[in-house]
C-alpha positions as CSV (number, residue, x, y, z in Angstrom):
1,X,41.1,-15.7,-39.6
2,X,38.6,-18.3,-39.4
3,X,35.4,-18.9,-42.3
4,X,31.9,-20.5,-42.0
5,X,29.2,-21.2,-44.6
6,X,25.9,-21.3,-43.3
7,X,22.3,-21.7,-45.1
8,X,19.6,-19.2,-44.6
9,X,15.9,-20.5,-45.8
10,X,14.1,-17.4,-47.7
11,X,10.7,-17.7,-49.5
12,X,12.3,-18.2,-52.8
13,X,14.7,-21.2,-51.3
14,X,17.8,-21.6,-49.9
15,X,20.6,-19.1,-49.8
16,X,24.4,-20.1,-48.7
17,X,26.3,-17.0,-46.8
18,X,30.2,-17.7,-46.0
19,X,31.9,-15.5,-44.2
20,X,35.9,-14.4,-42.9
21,X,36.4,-13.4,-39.9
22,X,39.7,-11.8,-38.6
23,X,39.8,-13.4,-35.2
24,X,42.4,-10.7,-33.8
25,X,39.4,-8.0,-34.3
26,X,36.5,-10.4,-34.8
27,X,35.4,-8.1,-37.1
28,X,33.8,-10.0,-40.5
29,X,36.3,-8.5,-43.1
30,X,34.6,-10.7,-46.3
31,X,31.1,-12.5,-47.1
32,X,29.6,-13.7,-50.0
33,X,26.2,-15.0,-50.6
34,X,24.8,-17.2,-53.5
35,X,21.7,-19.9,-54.1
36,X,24.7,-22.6,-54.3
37,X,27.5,-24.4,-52.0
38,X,30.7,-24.5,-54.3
39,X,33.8,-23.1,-54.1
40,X,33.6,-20.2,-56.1
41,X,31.5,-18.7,-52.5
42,X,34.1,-19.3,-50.6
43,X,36.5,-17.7,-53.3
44,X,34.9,-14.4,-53.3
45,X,34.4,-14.2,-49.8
46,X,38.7,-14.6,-49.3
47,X,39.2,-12.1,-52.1
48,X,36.5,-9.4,-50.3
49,X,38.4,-10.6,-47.2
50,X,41.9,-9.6,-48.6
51,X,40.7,-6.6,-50.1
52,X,39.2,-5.4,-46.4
53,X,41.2,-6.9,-44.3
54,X,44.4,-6.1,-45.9
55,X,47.1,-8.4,-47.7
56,X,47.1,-11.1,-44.4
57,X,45.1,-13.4,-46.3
């Protein structure tokens, strides 16, 4: 598996969007998006990742 966070500029601001991506099917199996950069976004997009993805994470 492998994550990114990337920023994505909208009319109200910025929005941060990280992603998981299972490399094996490079399918996205968790994402999370939020108007900040800390580590809870990165948190909920590994716990949408294990729930989808299975218990590898």
């Amino acid at each position: 598996m492998v994550g990114d966070i990337t920023y994505l500029r909208t009319g109200q601001g910025w929005l941060y969007l990280a992603t998981v991506v299972d490399l094996a099917t490079r399918m996205v199996i968790g994402w999370q998006i939020a108007d900040h950069m800390r580590a809870s976004l990165v948190i909920d997009a590994l716990k949408m990742a294990r729930v989808q993805g299975g218990a590898r994470v």
